[in-house]
C-alpha positions in Angstrom: 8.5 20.9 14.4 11.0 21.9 11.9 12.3 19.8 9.0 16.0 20.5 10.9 14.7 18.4 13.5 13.8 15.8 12.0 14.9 12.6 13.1 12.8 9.4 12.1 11.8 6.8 14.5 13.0 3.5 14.7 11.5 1.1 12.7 12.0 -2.4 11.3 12.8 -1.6 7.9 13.8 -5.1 7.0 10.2 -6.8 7.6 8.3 -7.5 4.4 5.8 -6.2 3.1 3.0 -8.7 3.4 3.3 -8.6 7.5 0.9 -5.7 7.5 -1.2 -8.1 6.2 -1.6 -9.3 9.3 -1.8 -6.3 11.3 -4.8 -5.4 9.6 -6.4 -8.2 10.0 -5.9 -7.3 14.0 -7.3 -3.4 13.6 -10.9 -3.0 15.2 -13.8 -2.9 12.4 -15.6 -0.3 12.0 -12.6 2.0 12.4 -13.0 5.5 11.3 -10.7 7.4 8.9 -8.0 9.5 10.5 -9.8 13.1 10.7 -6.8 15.2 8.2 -8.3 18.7 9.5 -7.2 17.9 13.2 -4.0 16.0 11.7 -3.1 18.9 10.0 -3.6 21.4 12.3 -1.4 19.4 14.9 1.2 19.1 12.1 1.2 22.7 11.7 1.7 23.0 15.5 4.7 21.2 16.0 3.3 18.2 17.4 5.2 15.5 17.3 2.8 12.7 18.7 0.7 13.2 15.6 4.0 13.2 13.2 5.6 10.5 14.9 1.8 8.7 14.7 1.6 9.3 10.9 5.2 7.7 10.6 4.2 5.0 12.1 1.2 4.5 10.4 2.8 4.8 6.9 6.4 4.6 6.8 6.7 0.5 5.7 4.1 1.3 3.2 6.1 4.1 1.4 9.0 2.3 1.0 7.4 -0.7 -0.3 5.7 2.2 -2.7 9.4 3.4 -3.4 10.5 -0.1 -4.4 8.9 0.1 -7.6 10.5 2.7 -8.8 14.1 2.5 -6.8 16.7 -0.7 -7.7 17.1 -1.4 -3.6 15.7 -0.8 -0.1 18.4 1.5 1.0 17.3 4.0 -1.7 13.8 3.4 -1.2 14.4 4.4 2.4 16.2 7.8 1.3 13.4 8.3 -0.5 10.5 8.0 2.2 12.8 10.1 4.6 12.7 13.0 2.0 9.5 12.6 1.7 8.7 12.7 5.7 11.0 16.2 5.8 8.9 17.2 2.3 5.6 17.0 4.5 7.3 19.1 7.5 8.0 21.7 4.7 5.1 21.8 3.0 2.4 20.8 5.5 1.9 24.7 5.4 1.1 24.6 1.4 -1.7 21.3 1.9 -5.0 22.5 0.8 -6.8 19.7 1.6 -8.3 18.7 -2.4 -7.6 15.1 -1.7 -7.0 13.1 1.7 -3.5 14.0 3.5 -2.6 10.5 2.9 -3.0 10.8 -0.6 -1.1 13.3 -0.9 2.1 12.0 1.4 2.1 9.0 -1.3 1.7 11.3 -4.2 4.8 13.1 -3.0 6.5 10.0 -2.1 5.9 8.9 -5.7 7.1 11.9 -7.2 9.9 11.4 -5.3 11.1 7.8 -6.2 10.3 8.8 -10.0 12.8 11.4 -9.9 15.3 9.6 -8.5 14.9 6.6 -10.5 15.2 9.1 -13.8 18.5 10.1 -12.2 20.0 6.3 -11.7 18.5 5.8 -15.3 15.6 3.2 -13.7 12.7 4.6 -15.5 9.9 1.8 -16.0 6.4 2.6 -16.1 4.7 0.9 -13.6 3.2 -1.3 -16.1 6.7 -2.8 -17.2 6.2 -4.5 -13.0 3.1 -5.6 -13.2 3.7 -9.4 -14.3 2.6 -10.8 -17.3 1.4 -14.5 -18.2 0.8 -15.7 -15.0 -2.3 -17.7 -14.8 -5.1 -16.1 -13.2 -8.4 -16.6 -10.7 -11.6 -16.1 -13.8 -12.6 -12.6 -13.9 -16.5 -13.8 -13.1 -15.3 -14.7 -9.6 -15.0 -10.8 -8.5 -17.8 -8.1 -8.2 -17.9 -5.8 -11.0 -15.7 -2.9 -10.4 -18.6 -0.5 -10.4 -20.2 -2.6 -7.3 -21.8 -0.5 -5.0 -20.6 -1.8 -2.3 -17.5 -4.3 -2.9 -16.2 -3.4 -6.2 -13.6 -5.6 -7.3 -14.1 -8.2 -4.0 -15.1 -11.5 -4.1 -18.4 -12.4 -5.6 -18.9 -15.5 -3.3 -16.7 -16.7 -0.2 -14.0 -19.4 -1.1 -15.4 -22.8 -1.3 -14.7 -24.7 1.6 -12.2 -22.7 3.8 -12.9 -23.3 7.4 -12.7 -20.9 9.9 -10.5 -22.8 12.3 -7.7 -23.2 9.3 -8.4 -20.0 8.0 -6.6 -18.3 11.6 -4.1 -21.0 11.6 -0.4 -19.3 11.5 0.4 -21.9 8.4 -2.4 -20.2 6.7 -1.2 -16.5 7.3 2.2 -17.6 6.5 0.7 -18.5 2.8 -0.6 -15.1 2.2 2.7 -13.4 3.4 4.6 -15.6 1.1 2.1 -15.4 -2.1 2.3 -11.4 -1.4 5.9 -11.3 -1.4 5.7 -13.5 -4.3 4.0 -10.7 -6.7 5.6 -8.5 -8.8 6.0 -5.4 -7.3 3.4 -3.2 -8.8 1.2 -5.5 -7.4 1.9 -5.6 -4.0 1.8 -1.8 -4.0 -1.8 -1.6 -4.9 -2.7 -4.5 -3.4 -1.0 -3.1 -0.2 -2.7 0.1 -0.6 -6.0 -1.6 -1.1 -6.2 -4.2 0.8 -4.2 -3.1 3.9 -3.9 0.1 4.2 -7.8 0.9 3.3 -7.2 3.0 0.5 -10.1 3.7 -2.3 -9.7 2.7 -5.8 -9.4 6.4 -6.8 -7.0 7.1 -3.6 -4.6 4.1 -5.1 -4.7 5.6 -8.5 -3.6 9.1 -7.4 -1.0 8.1 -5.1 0.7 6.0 -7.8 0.6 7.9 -10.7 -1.5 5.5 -12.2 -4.8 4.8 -14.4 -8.0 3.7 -12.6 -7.7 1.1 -15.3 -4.0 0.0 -15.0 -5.1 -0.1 -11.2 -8.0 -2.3 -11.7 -5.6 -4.7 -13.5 -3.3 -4.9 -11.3 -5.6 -5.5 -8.0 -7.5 -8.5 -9.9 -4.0 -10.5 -10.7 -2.7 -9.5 -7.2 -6.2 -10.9 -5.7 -6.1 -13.5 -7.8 -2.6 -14.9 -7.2 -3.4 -14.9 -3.3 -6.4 -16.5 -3.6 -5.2 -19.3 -5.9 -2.5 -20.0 -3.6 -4.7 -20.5 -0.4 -6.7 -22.3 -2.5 -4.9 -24.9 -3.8 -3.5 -24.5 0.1 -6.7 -25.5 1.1 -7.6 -28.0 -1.1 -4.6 -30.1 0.1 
């Protein structure tokens, strides 16, 4: 597939960010990691089930990525396009030292930094994060050298039962205290906690410390959670 040809697929750009939310919450556990060597390789081949697939898999999430950077979502759209033709052109030149995805969001980063120099928007991503708002206590998350969880909950919500948990009010919370965040961190809790993306993976694709990364996924986590709790606790 050239870049000339390059059309992208209809999506709906105007749903926020928070309903993927919910459509990983509806992805099979124990799914495996999409296999980059036979991604690649189809890439490289012109196949456009596995481009159109990788659009589809990513597209919302870059623009919500470019939103940081970019004052609107028409430019943030401009800039995940250029992106997506940046991969066709350079799918040839990926050498595989970190995960494809990573590097599609490094690019897309790259990207939205650039052109936010060029509009004279350039904030560090630190400038977004929030500061002030009152936070979930640090001692209710795992360390961030856990094992296993690092950075999750240390013990499950007190009192949150199942039958509320999956009620539509609930998931409606969650979309509206993600939207609510500032918007570094709905990017890395996006990337984090619905797009499956490792601590490290997060920090590369954003340009960001681990540490400024760390920071940001505790008061994203911790805003969500205070809001279903005092949701819960009605």
């Amino acid at each position: 597939m050239s870049a000339a040809a390059f059309v992208l697929p209809a999506t709906d750009m105007a749903a926020p960010w928070s309903t993927r939310l919910l459509a990983a919450a509806k992805r099979a556990p124990g799914r495996s990691a999409v296999d980059d060597v036979a991604v690649v390789a189809a890439l490289r081949d012109g196949d456009e089930r596995a481009f159109d697939a990788l659009v589809d898999r990513y597209h919302r999430a870059l623009v919500q990525i470019a939103l940081v950077h970019v004052r609107d979502r028409t430019v943030a759209e401009e800039v995940a396009q250029e992106t997506w033709l940046a991969v066709l052109e350079g799918i040839e030149r990926f050498e595989g030292r970190s995960s494809l995805k990573t590097w599609i969001f490094r690019i897309l980063t790259n990207r939205a930094k650039t052109r936010a120099q060029r509009e004279g928007r350039q904030l560090p991503i630190s400038a977004l994060a929030g500061e002030g708002e009152p936070e979930v206590p640090l001692d209710r998350f795992l360390p961030p050298d856990d094992p296993h969880r690092p950075l999750g909950w240390a013990a499950p919500p007190r009192a949150w039962p199942e039958e509320r948990v999956l009620r539509r009010e609930t998931v409606e919370r969650v979309r509206d205290a993600i939207a609510q965040l500032p918007l570094a961190q709905q990017a890395v809790i996006g990337l984090r906690d619905v797009e499956g993306f490792s601590a490290d993976e997060v920090a590369a694709a954003l340009d960001i410390s681990a540490g400024n990364e760390r920071v940001l996924l505790h008061r994203a986590r911790s805003r969500v959670r205070r809001e279903l709790e005092e949701y819960f606790d009605q």
